[in-house]
PDB file of N, CA, C and O in Angstrom:
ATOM      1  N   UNK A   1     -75.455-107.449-129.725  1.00  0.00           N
ATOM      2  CA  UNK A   1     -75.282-107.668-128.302  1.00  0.00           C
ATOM      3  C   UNK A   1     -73.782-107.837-128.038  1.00  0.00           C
ATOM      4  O   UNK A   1     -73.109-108.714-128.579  1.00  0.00           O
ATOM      5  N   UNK A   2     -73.346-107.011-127.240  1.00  0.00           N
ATOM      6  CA  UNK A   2     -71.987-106.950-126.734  1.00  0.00           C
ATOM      7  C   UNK A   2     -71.556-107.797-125.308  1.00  0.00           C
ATOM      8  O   UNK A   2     -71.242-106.984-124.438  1.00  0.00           O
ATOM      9  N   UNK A   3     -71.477-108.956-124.925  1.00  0.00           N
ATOM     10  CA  UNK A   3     -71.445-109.590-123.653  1.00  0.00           C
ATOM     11  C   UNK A   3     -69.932-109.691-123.598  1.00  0.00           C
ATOM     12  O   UNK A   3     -69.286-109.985-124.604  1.00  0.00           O
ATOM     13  N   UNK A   4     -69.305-109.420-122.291  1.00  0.00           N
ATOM     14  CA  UNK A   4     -68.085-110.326-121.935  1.00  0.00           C
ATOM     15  C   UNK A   4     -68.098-111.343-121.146  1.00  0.00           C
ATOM     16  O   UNK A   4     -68.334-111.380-119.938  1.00  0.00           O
ATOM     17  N   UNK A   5     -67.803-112.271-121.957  1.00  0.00           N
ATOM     18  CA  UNK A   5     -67.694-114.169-121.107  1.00  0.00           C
ATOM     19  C   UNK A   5     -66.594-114.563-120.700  1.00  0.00           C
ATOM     20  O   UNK A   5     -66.438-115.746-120.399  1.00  0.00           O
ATOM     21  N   UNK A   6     -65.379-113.458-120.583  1.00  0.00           N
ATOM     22  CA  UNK A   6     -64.183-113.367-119.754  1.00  0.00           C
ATOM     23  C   UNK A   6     -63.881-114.454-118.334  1.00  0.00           C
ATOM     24  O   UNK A   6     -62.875-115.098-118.037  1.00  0.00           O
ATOM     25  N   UNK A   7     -64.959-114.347-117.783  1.00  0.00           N
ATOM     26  CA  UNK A   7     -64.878-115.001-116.707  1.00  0.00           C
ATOM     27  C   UNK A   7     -65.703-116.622-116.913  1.00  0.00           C
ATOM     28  O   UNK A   7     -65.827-117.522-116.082  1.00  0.00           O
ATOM     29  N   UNK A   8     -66.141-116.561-118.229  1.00  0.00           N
ATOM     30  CA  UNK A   8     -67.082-118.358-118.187  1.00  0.00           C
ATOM     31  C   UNK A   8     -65.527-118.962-119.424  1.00  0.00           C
ATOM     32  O   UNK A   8     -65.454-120.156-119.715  1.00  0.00           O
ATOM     33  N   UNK A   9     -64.557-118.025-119.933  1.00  0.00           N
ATOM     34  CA  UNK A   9     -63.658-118.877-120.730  1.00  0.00           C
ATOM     35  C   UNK A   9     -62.603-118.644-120.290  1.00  0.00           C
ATOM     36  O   UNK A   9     -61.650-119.214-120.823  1.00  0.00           O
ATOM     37  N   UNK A  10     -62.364-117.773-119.214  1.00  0.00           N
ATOM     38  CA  UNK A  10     -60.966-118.012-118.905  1.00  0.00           C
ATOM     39  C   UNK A  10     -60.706-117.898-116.818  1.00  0.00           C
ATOM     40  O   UNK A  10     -61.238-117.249-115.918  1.00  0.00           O
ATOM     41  N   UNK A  11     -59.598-118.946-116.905  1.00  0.00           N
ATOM     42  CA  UNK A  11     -59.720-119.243-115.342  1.00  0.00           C
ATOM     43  C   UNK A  11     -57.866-119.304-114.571  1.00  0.00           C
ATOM     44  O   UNK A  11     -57.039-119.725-115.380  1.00  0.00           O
ATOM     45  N   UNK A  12     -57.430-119.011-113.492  1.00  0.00           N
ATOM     46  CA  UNK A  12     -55.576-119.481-113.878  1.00  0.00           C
ATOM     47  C   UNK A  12     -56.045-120.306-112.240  1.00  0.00           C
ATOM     48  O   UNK A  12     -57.086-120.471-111.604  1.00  0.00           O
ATOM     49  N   UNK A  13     -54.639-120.645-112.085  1.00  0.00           N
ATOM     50  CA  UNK A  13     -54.544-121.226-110.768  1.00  0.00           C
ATOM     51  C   UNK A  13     -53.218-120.695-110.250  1.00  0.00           C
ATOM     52  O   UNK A  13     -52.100-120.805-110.753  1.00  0.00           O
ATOM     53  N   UNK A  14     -53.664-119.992-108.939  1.00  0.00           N
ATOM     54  CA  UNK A  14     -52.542-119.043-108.254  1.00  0.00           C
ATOM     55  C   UNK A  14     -51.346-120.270-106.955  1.00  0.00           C
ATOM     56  O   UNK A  14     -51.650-121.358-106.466  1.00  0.00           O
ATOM     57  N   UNK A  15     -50.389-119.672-106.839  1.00  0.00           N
ATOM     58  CA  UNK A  15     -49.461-120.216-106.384  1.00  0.00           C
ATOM     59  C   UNK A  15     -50.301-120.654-105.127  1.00  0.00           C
ATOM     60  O   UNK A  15     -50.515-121.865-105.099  1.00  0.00           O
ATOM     61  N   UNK A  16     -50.713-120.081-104.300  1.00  0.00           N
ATOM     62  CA  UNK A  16     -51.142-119.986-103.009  1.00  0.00           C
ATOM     63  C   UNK A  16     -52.059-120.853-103.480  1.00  0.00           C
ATOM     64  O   UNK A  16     -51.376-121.874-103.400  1.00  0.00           O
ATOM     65  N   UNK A  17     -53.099-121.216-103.912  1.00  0.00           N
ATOM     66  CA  UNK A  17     -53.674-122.831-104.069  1.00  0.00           C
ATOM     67  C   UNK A  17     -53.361-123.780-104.469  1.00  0.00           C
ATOM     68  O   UNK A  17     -54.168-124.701-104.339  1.00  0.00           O
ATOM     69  N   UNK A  18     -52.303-124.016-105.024  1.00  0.00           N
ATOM     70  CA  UNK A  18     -51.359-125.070-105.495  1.00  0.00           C
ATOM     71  C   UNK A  18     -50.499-125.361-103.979  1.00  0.00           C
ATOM     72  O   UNK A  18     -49.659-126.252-104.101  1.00  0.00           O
ATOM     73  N   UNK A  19     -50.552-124.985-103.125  1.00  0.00           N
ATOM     74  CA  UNK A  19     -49.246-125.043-102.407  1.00  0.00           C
ATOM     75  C   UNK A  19     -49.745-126.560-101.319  1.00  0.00           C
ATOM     76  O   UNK A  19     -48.980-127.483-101.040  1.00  0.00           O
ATOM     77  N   UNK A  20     -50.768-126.474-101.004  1.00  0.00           N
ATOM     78  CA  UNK A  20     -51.365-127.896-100.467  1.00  0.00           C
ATOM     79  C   UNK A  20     -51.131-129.463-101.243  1.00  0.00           C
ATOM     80  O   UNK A  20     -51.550-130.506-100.742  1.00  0.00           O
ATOM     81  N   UNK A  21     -50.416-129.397-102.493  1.00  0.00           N
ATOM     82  CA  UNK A  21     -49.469-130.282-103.604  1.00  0.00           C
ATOM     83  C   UNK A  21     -48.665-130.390-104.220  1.00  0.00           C
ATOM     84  O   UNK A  21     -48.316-130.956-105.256  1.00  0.00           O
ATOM     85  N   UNK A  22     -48.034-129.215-102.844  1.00  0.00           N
ATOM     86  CA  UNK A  22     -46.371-129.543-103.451  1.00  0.00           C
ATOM     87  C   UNK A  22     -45.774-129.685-102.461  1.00  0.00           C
ATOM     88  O   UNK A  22     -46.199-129.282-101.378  1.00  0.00           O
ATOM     89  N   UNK A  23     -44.403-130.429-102.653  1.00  0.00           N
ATOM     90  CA  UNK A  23     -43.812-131.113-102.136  1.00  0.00           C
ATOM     91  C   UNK A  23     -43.107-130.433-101.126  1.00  0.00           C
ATOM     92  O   UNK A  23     -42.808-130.954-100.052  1.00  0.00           O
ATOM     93  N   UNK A  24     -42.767-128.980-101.537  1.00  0.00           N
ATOM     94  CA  UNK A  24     -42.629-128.024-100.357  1.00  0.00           C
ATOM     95  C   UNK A  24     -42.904-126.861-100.456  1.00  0.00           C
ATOM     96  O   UNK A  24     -42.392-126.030-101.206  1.00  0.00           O
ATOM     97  N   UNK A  25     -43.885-126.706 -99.563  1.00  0.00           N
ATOM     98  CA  UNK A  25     -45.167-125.209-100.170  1.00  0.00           C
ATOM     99  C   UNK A  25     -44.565-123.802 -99.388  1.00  0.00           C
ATOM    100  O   UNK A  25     -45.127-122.817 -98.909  1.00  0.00           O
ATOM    101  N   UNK A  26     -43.082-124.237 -99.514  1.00  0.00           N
ATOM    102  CA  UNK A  26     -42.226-123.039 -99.357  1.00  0.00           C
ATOM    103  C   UNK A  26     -41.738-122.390 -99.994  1.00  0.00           C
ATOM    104  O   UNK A  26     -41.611-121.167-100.059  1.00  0.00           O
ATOM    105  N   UNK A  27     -41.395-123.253-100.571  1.00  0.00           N
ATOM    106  CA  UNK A  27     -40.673-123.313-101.960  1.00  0.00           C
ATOM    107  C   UNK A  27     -40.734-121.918-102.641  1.00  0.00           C
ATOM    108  O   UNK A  27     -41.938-121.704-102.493  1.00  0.00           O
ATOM    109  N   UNK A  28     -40.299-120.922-103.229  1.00  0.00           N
ATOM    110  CA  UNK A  28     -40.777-120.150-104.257  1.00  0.00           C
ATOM    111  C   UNK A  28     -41.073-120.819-105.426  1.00  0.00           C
ATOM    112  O   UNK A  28     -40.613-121.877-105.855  1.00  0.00           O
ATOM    113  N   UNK A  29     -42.316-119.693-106.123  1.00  0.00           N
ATOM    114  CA  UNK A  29     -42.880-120.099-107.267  1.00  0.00           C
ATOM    115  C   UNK A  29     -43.582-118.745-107.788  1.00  0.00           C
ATOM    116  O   UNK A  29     -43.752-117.794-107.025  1.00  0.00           O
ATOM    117  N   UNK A  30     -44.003-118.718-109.226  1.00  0.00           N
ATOM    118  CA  UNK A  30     -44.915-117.599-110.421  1.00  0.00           C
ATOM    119  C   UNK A  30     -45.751-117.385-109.134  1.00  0.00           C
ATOM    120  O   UNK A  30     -45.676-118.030-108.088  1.00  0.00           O
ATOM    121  N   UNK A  31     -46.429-116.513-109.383  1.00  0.00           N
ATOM    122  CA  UNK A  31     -47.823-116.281-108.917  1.00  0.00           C
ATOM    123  C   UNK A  31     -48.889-116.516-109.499  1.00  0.00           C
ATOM    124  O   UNK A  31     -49.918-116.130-108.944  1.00  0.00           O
ATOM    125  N   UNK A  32     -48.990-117.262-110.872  1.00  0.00           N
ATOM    126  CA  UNK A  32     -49.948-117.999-111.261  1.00  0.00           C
ATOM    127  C   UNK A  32     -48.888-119.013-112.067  1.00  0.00           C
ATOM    128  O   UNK A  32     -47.861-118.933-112.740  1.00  0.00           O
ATOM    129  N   UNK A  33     -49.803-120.004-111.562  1.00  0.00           N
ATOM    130  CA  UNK A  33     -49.138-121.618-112.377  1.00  0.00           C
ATOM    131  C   UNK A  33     -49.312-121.807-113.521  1.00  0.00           C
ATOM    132  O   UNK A  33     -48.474-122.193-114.336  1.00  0.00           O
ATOM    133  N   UNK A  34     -50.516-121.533-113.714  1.00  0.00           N
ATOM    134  CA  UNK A  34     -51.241-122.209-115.170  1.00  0.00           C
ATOM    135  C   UNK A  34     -52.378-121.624-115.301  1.00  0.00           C
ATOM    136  O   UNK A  34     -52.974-121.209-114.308  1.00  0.00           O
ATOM    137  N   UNK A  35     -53.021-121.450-116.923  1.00  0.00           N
ATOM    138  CA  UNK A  35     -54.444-121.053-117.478  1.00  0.00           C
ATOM    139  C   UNK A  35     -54.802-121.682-117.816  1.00  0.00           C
ATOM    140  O   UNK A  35     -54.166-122.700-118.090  1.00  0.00           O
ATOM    141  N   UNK A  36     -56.412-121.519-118.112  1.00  0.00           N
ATOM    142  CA  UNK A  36     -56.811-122.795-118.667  1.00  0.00           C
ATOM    143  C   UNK A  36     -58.090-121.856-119.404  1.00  0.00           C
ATOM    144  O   UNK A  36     -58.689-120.994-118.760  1.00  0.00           O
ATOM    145  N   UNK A  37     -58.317-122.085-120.461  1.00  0.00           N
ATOM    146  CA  UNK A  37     -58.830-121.417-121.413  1.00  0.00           C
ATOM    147  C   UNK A  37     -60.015-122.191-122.098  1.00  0.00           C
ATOM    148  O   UNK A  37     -59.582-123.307-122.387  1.00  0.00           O
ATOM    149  N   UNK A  38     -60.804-122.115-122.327  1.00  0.00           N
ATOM    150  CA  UNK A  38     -62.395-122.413-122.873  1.00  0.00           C
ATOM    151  C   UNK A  38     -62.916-122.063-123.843  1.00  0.00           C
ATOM    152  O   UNK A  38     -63.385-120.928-123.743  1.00  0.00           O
ATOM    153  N   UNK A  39     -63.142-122.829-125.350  1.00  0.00           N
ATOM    154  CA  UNK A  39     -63.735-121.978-126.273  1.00  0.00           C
ATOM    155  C   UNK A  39     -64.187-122.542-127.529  1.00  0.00           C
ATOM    156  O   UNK A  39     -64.397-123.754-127.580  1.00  0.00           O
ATOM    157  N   UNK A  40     -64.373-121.772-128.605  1.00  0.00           N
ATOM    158  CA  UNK A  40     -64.366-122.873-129.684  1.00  0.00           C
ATOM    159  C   UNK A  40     -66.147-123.757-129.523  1.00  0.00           C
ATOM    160  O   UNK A  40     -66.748-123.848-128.452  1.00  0.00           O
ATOM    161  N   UNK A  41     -66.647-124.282-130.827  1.00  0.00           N
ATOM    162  CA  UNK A  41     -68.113-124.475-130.962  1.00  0.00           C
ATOM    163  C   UNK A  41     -67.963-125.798-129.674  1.00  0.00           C
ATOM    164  O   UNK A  41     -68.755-126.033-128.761  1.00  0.00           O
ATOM    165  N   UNK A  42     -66.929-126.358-129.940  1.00  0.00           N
ATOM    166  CA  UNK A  42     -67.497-127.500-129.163  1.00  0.00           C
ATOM    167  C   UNK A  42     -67.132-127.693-127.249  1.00  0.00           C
ATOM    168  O   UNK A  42     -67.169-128.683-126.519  1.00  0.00           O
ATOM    169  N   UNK A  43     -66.738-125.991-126.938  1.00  0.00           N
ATOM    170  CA  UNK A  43     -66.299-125.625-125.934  1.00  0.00           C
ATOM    171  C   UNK A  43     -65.286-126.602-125.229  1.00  0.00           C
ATOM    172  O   UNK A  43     -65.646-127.133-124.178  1.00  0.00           O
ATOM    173  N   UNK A  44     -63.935-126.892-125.793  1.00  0.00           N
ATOM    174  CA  UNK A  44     -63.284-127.778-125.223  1.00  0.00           C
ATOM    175  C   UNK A  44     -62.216-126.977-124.357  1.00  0.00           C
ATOM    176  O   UNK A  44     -62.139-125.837-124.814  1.00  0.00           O
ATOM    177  N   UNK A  45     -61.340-127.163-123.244  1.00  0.00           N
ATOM    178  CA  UNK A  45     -60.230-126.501-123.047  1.00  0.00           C
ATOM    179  C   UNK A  45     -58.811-126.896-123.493  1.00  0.00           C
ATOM    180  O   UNK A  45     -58.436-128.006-123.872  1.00  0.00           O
ATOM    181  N   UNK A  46     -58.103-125.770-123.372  1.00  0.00           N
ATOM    182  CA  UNK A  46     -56.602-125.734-123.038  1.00  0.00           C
ATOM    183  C   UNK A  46     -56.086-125.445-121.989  1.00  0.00           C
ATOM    184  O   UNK A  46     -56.702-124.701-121.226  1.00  0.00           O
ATOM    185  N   UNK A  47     -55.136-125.817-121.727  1.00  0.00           N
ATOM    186  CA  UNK A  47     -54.236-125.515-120.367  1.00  0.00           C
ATOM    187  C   UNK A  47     -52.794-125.529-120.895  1.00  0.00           C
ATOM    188  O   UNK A  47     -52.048-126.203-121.605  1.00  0.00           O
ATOM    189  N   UNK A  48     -52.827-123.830-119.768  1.00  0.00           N
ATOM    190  CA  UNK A  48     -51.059-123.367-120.577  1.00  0.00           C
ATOM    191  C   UNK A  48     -50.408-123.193-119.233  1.00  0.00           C
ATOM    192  O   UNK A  48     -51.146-122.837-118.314  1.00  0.00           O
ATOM    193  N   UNK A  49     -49.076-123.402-118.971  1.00  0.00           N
ATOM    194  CA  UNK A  49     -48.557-123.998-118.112  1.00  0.00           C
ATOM    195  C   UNK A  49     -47.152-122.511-117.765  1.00  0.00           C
ATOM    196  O   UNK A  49     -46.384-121.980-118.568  1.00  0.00           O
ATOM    197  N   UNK A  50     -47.243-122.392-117.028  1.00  0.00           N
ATOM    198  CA  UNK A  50     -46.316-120.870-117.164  1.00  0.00           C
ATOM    199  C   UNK A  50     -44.803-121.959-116.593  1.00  0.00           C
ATOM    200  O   UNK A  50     -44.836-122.773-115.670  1.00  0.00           O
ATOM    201  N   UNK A  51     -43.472-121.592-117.571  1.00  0.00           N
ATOM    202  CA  UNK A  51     -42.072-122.409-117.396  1.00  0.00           C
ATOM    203  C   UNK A  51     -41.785-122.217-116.119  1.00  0.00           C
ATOM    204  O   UNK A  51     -42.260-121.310-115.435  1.00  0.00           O
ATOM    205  N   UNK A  52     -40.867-123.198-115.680  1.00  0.00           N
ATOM    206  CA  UNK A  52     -39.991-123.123-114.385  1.00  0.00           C
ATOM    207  C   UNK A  52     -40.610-124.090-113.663  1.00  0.00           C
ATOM    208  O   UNK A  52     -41.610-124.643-114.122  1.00  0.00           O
ATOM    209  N   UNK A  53     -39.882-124.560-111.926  1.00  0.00           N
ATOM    210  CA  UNK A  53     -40.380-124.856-111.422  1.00  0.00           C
ATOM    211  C   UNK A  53     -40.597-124.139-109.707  1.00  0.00           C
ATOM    212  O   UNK A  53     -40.312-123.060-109.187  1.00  0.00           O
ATOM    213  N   UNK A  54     -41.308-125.519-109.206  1.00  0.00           N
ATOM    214  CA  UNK A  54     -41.516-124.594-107.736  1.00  0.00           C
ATOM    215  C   UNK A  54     -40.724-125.283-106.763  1.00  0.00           C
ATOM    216  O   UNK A  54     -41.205-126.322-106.312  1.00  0.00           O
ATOM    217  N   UNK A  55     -39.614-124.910-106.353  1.00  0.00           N
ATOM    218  CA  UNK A  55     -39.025-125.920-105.554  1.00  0.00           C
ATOM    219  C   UNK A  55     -37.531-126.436-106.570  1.00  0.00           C
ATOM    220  O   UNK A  55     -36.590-125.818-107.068  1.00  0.00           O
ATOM    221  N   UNK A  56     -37.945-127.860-106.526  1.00  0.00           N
ATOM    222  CA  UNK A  56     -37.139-129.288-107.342  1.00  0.00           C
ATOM    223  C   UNK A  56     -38.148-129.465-107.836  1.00  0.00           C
ATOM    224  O   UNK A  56     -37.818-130.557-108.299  1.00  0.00           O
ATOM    225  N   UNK A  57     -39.881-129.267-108.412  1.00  0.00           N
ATOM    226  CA  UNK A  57     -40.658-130.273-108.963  1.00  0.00           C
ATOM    227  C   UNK A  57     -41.206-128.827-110.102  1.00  0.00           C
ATOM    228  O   UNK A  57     -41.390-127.637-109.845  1.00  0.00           O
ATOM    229  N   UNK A  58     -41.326-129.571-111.312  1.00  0.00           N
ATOM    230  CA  UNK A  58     -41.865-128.870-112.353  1.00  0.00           C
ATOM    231  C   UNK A  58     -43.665-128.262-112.170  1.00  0.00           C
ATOM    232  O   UNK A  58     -44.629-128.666-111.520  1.00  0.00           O
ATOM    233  N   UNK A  59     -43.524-127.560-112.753  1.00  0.00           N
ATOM    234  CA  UNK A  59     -45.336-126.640-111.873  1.00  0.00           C
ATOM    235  C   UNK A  59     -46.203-127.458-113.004  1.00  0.00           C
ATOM    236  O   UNK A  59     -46.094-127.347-114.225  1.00  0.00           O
ATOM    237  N   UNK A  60     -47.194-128.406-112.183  1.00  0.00           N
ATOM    238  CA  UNK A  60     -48.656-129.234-112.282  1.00  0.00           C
ATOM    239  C   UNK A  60     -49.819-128.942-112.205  1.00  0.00           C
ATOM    240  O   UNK A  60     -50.217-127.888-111.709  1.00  0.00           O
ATOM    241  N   UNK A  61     -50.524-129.803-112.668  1.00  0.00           N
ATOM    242  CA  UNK A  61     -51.778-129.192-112.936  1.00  0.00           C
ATOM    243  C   UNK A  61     -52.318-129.762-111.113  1.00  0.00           C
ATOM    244  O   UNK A  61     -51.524-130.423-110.443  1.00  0.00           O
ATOM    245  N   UNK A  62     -53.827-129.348-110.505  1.00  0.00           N
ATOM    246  CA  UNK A  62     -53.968-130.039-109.821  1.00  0.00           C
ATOM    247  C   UNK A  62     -55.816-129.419-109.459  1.00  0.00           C
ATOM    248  O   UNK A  62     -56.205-128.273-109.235  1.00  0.00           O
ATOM    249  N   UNK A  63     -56.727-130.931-109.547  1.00  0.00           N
ATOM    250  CA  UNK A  63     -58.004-130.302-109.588  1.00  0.00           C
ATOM    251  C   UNK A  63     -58.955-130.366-110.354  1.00  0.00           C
ATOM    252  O   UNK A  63     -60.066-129.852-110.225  1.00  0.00           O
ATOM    253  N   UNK A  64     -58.332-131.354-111.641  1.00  0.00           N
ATOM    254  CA  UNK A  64     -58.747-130.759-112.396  1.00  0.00           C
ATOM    255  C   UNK A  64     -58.769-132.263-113.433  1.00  0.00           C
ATOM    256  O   UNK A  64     -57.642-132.757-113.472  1.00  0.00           O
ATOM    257  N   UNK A  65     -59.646-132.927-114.121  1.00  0.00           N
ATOM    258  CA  UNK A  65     -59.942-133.842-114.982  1.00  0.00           C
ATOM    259  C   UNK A  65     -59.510-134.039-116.365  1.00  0.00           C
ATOM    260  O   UNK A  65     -60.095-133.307-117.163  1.00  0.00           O
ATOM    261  N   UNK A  66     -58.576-134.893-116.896  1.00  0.00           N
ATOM    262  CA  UNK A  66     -58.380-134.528-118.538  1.00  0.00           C
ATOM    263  C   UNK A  66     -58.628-135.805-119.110  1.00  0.00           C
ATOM    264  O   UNK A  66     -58.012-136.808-118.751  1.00  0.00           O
ATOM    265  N   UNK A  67     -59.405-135.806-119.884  1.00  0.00           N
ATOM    266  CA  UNK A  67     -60.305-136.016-120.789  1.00  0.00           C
ATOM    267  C   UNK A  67     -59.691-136.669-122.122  1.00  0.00           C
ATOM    268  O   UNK A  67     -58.879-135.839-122.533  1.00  0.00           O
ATOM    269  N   UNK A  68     -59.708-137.884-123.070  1.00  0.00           N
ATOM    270  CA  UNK A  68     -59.152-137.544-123.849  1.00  0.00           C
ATOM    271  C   UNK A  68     -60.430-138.320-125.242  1.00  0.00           C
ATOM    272  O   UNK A  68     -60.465-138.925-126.313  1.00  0.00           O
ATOM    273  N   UNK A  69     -60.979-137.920-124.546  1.00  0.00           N
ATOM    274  CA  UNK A  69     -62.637-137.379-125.474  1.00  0.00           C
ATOM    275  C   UNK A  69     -62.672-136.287-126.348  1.00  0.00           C
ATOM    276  O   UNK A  69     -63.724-135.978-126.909  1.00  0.00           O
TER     277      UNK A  69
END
């Protein structure tokens, strides 16, 4: 069986939804902030953070629960 789970392990967060938490959602910024990736037996994530910032403030996570379970 050949399935792609592309979309149940991997997810990003685009500039344009981040912009309601930042400090100035004028600001230029990436067009995606960050990934966040799903996998592994005990399905835990990662989150990868693309460099730079948006504005004066370094690019954040936002939405989102961390765990240190």
């Amino acid at each position: 069986m050949n399935k792609d789970f592309t979309t149940k392990h991997y997810a990003f967060r685009t500039y344009e939804k981040m912009q309601e938490v930042l400090m100035d959602p004028r600001a230029p910024g990436s067009e995606i902030q960050y990934h966040m990736v799903r996998g592994g037996t005990n399905q835990r994530n990662i989150t990868v953070w693309e460099p730079g910032k948006v504005g004066g403030e370094y690019i954040k996570l936002t939405g989102i629960i961390i765990s240190g379970t």
